[in-house]
mmCIF file as gemmi writes it, N, C-alpha and C atoms, coordinates in Angstrom:
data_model
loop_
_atom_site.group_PDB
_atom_site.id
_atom_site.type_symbol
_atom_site.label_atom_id
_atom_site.label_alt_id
_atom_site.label_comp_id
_atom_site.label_asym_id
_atom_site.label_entity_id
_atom_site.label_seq_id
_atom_site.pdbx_PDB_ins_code
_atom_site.Cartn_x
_atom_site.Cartn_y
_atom_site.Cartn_z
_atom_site.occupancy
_atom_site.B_iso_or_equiv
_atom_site.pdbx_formal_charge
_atom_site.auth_seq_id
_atom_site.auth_asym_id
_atom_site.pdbx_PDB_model_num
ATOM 1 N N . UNK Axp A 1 ? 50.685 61.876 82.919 1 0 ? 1 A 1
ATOM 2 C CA . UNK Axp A 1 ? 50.809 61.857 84.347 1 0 ? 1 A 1
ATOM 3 C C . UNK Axp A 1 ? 52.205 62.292 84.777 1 0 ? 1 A 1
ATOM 4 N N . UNK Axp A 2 ? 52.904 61.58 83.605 1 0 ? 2 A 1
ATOM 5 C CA . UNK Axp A 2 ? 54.335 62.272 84.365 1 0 ? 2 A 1
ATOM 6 C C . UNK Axp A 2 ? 54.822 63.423 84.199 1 0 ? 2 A 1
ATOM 7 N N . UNK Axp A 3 ? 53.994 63.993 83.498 1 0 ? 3 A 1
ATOM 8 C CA . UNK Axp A 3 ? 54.111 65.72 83.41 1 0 ? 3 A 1
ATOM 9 C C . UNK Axp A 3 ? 53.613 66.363 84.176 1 0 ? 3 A 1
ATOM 10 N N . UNK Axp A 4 ? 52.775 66.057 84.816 1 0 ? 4 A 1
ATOM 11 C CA . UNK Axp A 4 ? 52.3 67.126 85.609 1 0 ? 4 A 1
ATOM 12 C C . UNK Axp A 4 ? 53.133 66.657 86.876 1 0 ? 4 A 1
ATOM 13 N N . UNK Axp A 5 ? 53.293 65.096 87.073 1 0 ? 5 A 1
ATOM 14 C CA . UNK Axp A 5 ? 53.883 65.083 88.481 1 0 ? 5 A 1
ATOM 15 C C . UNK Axp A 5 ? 55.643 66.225 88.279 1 0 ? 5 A 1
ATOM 16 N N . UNK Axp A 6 ? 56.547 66.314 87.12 1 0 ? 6 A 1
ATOM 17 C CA . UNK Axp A 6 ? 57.349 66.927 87.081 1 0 ? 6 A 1
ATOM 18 C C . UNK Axp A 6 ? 57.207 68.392 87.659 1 0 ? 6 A 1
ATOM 19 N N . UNK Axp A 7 ? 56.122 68.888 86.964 1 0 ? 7 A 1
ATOM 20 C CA . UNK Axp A 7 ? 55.765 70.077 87.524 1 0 ? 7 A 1
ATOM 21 C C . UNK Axp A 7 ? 55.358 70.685 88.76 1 0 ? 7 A 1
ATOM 22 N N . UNK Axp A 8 ? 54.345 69.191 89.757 1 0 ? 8 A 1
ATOM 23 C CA . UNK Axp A 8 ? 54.111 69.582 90.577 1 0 ? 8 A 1
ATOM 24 C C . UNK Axp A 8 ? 55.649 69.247 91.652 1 0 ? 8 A 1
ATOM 25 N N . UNK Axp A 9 ? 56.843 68.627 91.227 1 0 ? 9 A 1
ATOM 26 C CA . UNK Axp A 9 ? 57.631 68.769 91.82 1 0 ? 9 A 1
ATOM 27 C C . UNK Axp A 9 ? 58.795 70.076 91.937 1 0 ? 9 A 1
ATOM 28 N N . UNK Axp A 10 ? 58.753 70.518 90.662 1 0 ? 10 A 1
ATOM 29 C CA . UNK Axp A 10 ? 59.262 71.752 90.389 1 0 ? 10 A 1
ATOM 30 C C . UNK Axp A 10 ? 58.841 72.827 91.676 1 0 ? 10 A 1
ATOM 31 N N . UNK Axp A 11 ? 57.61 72.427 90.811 1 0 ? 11 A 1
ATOM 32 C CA . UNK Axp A 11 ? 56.535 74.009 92.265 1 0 ? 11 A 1
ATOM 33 C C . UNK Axp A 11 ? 57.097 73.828 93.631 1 0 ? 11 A 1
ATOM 34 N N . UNK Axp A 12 ? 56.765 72.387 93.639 1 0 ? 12 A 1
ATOM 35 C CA . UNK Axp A 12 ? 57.362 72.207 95.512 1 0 ? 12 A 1
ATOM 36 C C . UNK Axp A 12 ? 58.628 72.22 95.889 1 0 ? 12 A 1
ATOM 37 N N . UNK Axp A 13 ? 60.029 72.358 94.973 1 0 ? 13 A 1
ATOM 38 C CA . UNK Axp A 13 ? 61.048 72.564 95.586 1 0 ? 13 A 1
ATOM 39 C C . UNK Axp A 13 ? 61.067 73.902 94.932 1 0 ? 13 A 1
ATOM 40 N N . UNK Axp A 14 ? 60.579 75.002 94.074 1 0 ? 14 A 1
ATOM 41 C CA . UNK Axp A 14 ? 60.567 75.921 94.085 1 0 ? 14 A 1
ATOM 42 C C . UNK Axp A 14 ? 60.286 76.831 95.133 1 0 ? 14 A 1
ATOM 43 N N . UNK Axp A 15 ? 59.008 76.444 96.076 1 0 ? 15 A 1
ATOM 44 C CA . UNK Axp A 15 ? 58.657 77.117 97.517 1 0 ? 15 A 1
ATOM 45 C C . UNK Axp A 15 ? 59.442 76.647 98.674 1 0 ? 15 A 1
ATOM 46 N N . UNK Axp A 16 ? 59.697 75.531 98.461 1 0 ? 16 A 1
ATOM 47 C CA . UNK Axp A 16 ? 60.681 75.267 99.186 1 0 ? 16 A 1
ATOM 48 C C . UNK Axp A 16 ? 62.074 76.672 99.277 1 0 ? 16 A 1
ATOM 49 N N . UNK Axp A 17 ? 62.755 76.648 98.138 1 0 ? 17 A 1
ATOM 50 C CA . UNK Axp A 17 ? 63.571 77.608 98.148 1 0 ? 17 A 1
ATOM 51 C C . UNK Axp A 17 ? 63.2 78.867 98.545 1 0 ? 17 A 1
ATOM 52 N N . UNK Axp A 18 ? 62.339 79.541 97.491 1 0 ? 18 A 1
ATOM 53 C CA . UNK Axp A 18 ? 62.287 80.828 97.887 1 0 ? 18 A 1
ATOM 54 C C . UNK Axp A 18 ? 61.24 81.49 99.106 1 0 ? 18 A 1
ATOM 55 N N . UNK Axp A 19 ? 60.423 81.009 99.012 1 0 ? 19 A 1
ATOM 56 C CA . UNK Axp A 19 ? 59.19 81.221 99.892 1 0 ? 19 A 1
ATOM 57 C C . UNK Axp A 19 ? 59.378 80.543 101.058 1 0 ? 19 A 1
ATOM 58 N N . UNK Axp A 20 ? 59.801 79.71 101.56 1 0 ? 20 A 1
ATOM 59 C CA . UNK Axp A 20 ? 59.648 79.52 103.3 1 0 ? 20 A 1
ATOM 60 C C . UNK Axp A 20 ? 61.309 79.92 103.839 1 0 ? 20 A 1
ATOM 61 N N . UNK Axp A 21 ? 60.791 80.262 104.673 1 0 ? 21 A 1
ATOM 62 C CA . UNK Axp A 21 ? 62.264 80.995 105.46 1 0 ? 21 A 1
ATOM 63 C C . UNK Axp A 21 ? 62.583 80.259 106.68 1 0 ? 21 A 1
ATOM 64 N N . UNK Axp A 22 ? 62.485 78.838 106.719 1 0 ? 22 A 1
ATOM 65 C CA . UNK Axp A 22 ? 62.698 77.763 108.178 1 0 ? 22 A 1
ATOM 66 C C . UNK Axp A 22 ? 64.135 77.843 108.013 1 0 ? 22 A 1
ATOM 67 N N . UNK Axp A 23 ? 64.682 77.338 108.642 1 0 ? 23 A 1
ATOM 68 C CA . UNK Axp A 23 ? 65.72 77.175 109.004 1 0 ? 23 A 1
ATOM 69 C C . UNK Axp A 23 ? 65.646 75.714 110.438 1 0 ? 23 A 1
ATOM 70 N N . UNK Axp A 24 ? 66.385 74.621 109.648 1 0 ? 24 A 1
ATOM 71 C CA . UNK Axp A 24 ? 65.764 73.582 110.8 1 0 ? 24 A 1
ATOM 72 C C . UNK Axp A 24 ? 67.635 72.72 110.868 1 0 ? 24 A 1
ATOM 73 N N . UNK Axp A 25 ? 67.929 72.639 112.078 1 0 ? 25 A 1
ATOM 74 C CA . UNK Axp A 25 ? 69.64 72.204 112.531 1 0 ? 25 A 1
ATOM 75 C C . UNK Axp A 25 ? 69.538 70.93 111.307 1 0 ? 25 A 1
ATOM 76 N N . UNK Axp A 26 ? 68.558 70.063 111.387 1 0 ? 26 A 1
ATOM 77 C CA . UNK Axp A 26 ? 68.687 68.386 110.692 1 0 ? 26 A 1
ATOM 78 C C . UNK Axp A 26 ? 68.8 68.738 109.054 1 0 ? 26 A 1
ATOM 79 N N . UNK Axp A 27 ? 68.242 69.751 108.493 1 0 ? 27 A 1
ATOM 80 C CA . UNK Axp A 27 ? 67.934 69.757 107.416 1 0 ? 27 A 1
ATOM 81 C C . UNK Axp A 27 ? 67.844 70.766 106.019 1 0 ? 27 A 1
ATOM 82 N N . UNK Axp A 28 ? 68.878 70.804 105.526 1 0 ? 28 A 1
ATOM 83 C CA . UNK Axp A 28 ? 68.777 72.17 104.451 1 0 ? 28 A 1
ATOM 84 C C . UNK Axp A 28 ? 67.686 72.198 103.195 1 0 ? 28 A 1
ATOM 85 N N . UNK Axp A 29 ? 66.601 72.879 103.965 1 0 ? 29 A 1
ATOM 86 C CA . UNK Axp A 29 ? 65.515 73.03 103.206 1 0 ? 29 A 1
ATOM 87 C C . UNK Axp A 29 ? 66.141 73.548 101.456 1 0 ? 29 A 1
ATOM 88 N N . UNK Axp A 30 ? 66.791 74.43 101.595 1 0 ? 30 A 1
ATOM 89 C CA . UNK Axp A 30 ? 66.922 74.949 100.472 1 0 ? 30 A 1
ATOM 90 C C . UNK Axp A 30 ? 67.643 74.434 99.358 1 0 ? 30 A 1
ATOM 91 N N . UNK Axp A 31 ? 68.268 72.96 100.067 1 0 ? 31 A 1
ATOM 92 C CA . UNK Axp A 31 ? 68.886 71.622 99.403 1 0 ? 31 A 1
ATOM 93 C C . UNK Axp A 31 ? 67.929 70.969 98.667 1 0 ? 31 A 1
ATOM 94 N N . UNK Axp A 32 ? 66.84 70.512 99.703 1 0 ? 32 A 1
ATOM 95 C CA . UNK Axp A 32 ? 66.08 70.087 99.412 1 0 ? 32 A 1
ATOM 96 C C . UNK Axp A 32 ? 65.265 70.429 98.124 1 0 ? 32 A 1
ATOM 97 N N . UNK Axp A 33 ? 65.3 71.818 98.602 1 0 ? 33 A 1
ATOM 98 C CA . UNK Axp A 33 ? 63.925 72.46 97.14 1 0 ? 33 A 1
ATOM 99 C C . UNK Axp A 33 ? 64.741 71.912 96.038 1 0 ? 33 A 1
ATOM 100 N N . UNK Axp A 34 ? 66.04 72.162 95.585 1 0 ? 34 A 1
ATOM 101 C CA . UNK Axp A 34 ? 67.059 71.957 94.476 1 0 ? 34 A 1
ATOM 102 C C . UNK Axp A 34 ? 67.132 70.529 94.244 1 0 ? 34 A 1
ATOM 103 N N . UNK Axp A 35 ? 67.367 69.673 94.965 1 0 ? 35 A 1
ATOM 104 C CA . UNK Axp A 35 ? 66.518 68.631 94.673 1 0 ? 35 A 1
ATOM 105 C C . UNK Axp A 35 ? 65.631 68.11 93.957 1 0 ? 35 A 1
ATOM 106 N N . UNK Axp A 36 ? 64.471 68.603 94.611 1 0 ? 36 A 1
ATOM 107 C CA . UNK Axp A 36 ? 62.935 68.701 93.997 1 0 ? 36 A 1
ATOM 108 C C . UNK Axp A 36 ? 63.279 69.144 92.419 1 0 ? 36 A 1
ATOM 109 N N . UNK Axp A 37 ? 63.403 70.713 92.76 1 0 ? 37 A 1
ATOM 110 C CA . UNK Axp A 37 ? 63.296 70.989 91.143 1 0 ? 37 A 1
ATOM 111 C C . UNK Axp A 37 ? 64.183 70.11 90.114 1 0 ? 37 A 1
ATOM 112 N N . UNK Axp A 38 ? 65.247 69.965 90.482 1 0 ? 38 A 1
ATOM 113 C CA . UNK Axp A 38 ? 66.087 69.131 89.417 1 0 ? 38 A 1
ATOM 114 C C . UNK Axp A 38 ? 65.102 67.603 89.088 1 0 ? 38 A 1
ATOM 115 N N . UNK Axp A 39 ? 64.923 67.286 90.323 1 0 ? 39 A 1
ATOM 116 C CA . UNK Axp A 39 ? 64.028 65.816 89.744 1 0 ? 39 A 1
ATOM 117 C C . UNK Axp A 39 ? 62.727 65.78 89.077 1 0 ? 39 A 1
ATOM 118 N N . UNK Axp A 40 ? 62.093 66.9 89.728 1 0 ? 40 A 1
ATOM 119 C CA . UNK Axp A 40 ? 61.014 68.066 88.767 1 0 ? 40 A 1
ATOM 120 C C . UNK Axp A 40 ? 61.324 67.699 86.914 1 0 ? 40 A 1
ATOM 121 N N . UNK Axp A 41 ? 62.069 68.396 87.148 1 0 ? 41 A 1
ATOM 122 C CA . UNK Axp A 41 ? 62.487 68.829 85.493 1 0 ? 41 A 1
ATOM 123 C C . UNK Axp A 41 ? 62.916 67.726 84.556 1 0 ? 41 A 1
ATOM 124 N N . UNK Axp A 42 ? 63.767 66.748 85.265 1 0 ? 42 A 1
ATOM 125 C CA . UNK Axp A 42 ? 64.155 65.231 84.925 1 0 ? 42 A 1
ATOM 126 C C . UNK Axp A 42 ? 62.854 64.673 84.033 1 0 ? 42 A 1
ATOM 127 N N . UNK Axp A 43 ? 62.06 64.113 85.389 1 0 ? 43 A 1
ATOM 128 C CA . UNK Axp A 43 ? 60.839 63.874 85.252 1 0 ? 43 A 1
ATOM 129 C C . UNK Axp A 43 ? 59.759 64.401 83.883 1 0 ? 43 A 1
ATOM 130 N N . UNK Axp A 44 ? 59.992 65.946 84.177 1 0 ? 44 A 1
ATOM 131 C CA . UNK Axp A 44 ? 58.976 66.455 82.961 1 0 ? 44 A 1
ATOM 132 C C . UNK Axp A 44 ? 59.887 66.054 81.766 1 0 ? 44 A 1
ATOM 133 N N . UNK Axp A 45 ? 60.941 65.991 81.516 1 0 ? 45 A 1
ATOM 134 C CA . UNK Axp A 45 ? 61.662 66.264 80.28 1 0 ? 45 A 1
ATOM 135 C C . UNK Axp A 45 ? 61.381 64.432 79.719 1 0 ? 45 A 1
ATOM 136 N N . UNK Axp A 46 ? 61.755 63.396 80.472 1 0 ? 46 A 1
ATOM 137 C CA . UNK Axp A 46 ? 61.089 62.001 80.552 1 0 ? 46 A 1
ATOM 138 C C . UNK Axp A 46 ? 59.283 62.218 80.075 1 0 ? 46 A 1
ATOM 139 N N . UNK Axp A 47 ? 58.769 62.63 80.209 1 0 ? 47 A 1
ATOM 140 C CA . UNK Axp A 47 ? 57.604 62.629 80.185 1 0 ? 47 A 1
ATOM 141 C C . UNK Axp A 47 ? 57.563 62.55 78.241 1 0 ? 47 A 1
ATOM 142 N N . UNK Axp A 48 ? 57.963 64.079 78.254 1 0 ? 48 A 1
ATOM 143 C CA . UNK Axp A 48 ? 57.623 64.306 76.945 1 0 ? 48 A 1
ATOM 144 C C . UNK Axp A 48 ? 58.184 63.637 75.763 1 0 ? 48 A 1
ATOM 145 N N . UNK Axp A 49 ? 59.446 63.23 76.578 1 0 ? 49 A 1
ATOM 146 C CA . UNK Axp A 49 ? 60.161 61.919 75.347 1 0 ? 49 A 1
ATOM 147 C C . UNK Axp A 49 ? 59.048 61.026 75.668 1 0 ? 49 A 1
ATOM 148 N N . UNK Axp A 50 ? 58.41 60.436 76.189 1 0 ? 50 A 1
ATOM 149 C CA . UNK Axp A 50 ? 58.057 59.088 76.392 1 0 ? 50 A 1
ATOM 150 C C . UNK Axp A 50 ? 56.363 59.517 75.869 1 0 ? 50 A 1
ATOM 151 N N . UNK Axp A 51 ? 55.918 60.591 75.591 1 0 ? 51 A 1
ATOM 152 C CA . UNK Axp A 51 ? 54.45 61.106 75.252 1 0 ? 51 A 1
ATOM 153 C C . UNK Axp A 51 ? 55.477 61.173 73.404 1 0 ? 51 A 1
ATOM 154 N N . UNK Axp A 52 ? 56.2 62.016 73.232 1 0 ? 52 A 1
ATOM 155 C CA . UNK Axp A 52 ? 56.788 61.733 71.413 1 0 ? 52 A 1
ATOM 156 C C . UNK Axp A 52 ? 56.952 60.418 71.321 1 0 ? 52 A 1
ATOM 157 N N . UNK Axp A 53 ? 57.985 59.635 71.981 1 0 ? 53 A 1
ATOM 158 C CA . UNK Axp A 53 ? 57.721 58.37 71.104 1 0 ? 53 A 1
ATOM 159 C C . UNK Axp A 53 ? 56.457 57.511 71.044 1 0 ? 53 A 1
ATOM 160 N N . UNK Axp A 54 ? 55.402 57.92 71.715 1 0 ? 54 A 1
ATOM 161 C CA . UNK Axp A 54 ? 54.049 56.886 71.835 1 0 ? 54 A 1
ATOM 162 C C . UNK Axp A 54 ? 53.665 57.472 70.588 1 0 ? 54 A 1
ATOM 163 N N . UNK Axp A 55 ? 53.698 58.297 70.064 1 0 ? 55 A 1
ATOM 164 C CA . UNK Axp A 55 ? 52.494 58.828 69.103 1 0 ? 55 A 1
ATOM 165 C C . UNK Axp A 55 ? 53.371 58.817 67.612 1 0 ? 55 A 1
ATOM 166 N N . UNK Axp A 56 ? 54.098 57.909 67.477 1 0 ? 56 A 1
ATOM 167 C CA . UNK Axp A 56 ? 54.884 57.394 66.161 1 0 ? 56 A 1
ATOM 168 C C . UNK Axp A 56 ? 53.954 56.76 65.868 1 0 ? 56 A 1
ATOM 169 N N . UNK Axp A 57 ? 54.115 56.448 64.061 1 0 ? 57 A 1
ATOM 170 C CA . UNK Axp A 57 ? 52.782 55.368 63.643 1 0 ? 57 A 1
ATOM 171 C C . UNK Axp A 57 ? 53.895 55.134 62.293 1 0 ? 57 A 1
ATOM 172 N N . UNK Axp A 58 ? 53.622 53.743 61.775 1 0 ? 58 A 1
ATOM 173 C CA . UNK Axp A 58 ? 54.233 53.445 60.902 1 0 ? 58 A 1
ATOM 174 C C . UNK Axp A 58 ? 52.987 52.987 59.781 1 0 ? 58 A 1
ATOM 175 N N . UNK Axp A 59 ? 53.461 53.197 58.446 1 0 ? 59 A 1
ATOM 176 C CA . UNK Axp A 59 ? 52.644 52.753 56.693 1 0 ? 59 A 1
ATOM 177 C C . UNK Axp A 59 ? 53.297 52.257 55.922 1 0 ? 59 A 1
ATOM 178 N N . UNK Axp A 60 ? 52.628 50.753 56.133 1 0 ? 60 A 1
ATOM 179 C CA . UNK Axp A 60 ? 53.271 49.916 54.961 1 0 ? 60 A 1
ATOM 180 C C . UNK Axp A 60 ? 52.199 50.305 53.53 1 0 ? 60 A 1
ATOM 181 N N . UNK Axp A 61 ? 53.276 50.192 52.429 1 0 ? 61 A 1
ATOM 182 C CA . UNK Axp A 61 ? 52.187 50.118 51.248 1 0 ? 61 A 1
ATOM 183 C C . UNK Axp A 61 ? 52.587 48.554 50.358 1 0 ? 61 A 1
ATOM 184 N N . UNK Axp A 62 ? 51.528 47.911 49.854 1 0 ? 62 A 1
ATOM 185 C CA . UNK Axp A 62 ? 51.881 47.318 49.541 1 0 ? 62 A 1
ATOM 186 C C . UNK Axp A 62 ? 51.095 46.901 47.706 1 0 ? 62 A 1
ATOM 187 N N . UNK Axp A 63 ? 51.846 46.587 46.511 1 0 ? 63 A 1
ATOM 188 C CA . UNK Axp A 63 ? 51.168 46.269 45.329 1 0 ? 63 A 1
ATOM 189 C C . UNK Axp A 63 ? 51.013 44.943 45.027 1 0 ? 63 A 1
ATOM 190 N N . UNK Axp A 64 ? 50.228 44.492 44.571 1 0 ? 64 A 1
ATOM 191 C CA . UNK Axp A 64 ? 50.55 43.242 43.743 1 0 ? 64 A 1
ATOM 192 C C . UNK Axp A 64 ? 49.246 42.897 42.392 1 0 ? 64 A 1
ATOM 193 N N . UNK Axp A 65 ? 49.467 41.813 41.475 1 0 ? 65 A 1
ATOM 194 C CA . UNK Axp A 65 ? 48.528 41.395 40.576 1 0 ? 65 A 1
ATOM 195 C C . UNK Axp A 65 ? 47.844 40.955 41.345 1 0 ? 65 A 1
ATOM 196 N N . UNK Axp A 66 ? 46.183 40.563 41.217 1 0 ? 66 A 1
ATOM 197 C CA . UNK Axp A 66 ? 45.429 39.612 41.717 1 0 ? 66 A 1
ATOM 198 C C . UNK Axp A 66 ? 45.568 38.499 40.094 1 0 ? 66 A 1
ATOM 199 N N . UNK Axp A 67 ? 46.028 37.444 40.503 1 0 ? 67 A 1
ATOM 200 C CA . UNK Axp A 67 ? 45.797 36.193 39.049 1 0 ? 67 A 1
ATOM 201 C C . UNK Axp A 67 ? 44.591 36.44 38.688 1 0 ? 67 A 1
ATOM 202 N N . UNK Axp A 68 ? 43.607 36.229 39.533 1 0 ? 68 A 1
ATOM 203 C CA . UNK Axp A 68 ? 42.122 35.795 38.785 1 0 ? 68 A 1
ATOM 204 C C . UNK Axp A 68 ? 41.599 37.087 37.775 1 0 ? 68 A 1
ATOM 205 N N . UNK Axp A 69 ? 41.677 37.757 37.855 1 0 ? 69 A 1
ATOM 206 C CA . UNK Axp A 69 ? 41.55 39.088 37.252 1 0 ? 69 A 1
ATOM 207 C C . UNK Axp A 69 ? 42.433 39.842 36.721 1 0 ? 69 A 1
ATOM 208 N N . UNK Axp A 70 ? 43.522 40.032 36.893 1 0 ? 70 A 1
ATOM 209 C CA . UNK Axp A 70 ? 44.734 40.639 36.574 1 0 ? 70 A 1
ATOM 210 C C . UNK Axp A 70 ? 44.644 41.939 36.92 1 0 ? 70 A 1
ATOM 211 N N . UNK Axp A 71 ? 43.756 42.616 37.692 1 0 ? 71 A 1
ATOM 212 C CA . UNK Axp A 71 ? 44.021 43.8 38.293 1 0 ? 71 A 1
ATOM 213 C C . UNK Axp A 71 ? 44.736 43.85 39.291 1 0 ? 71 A 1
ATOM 214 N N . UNK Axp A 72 ? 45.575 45.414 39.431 1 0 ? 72 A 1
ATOM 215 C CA . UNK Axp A 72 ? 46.474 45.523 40.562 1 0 ? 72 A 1
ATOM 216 C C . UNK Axp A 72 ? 45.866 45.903 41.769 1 0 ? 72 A 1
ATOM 217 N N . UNK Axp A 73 ? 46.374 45.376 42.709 1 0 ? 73 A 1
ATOM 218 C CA . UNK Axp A 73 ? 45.311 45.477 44.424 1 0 ? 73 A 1
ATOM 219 C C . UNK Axp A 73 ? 46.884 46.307 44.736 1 0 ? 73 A 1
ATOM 220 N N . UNK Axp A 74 ? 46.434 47.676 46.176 1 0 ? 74 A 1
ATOM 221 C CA . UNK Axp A 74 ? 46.949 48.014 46.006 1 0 ? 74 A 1
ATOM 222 C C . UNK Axp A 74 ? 46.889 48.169 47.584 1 0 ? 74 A 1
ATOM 223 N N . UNK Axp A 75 ? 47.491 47.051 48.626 1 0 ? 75 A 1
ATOM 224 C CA . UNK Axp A 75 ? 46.945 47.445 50.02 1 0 ? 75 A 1
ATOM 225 C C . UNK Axp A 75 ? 47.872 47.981 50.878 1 0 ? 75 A 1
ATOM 226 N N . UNK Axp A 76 ? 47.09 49.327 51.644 1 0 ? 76 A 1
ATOM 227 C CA . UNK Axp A 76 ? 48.024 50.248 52.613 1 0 ? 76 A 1
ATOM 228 C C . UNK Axp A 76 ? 47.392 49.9 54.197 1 0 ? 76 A 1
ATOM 229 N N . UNK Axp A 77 ? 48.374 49.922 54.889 1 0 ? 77 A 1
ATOM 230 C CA . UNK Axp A 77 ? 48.178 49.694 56.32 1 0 ? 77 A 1
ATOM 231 C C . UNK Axp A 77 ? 49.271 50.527 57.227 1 0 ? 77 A 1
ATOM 232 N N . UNK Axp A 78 ? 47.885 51.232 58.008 1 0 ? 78 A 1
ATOM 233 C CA . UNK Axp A 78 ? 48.873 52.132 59.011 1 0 ? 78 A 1
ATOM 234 C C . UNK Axp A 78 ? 48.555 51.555 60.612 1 0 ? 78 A 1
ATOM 235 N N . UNK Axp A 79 ? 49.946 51.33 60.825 1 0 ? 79 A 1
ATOM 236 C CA . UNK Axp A 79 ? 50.462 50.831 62.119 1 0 ? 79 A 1
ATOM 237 C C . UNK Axp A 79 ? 50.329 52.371 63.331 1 0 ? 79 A 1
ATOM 238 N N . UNK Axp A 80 ? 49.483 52.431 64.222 1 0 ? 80 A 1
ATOM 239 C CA . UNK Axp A 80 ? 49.652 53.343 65.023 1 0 ? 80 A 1
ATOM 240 C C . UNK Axp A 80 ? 50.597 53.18 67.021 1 0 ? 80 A 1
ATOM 241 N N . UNK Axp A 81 ? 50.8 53.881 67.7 1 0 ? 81 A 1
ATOM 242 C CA . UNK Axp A 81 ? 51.119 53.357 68.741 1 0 ? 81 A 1
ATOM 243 C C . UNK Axp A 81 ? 50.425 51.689 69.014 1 0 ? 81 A 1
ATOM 244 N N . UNK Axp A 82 ? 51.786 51.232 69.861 1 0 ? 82 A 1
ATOM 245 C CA . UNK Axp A 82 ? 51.069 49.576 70.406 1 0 ? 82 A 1
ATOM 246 C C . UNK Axp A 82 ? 50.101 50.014 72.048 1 0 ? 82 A 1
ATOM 247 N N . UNK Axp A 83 ? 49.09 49.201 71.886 1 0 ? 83 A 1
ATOM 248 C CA . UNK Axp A 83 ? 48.626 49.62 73.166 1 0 ? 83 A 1
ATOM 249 C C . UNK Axp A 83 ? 49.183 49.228 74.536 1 0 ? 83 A 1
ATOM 250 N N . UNK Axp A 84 ? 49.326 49.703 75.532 1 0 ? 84 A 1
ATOM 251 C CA . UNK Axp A 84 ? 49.731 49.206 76.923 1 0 ? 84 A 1
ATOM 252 C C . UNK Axp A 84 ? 49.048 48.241 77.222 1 0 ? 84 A 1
């Protein structure tokens, strides 16, 4: 979600800048767009750190004797993202 909202902020201070030609006394549109895009890009760049670190997974391995038998058990467990 927070990728696309980055993007769709990009777009909108992108038209902001180049594509509308207002000119309004209260307000520098073309501030504004720069704005946008910078928080745009913030945003997307947050996104994708926060989409890489979810999809880490950790593997324990683990050996040991069983006494009763004396065979070696040999148990692996993989830890994936925690859920929200």
């Amino acid at each position: 979600m927070s990728i696309g909202l980055g993007i769709f902020l990009f777009v909108v201070g992108a038209i902001l800048v180049w594509a509308v030609e207002v000119q309004l006394e209260w307000i520098d549109l073309d501030m504004v767009g720069y704005i946008l895009m910078g928080a745009g890009f913030l945003v997307f760049l947050l996104g994708i750190v926060l989409l890489a670190r979810r999809r880490t997974s950790s593997t324990v391995s683990a050996t040991h004797v069983d006494p009763a038998t004396g065979d070696r058990v040999t148990r692996n467990e993989t830890r994936g993202p925690d859920p929200l």
